[in-house]
N, C-alpha and C positions, 0 to 999 in steps of 0.2 A: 416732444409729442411722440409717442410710442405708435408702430407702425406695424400691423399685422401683418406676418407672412404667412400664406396658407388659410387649411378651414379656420373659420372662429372658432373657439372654444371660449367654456365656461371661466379658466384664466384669464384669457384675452379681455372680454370684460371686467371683470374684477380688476383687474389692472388697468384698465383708463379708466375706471372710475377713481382707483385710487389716485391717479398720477393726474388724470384733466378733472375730477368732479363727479357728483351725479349725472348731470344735464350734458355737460358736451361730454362725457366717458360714454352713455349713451349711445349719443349723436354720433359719433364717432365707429363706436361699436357697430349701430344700424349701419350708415353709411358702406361701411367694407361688408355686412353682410347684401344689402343690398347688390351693391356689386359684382360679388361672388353667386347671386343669385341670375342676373343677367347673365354671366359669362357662362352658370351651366346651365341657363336656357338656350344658349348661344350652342357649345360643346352638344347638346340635345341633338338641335334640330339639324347640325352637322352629321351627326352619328344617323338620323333616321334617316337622309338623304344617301349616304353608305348603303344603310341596309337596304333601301328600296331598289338602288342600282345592282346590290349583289342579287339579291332577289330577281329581277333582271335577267343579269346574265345567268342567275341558274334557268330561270326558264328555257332560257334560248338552248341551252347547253340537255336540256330534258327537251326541248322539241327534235333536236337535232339527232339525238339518242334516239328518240322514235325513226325519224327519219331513216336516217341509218340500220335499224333494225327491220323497218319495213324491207329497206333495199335487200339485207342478206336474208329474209325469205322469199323473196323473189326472186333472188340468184339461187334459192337451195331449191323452189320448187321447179324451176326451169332446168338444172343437172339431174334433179330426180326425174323430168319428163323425156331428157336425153338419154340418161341411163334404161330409161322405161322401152323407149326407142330403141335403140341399140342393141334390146334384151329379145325382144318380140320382131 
């Protein structure tokens, strides 16, 4: 019984047809892509759960950026009122 590894291709069929028949070359054929159809529904919904988490941490990483940029004009306008101080 011949045993796909990897995507189906158009060989792949034609080859269990020649080797098991029309009907089970088929069956066979379907079956593994079926399979392969699962597994990258599967490898998907993997991948979108990654992206939503990196997504995520960029947020975090852009609110933090903000935060941090509010802090150094707070510090810059507070030396500018010293300096202003200091001057007068």
């Amino acid at each position: 019984m011949p045993q796909i590894k990897g995507p189906v291709r158009a060989r792949d069929l034609r080859a269990n047809i020649s080797q098991l028949g029309f009907e089970k070359g088929v069956i066979e054929t379907l079956e593994h892509l079926l399979d392969e159809h699962v597994s990258l529904r599967q490898h998907m919904r993997e991948l979108t759960e990654l992206t939503a988490k990196c997504i995520d941490e960029v947020e975090k990483m852009v609110h933090i950026g903000g935060a941090i940029q509010t802090n150094i004009d707070q510090i810059k306008r507070e030396r500018q009122g010293e300096d202003n101080g200091e001057q007068g």
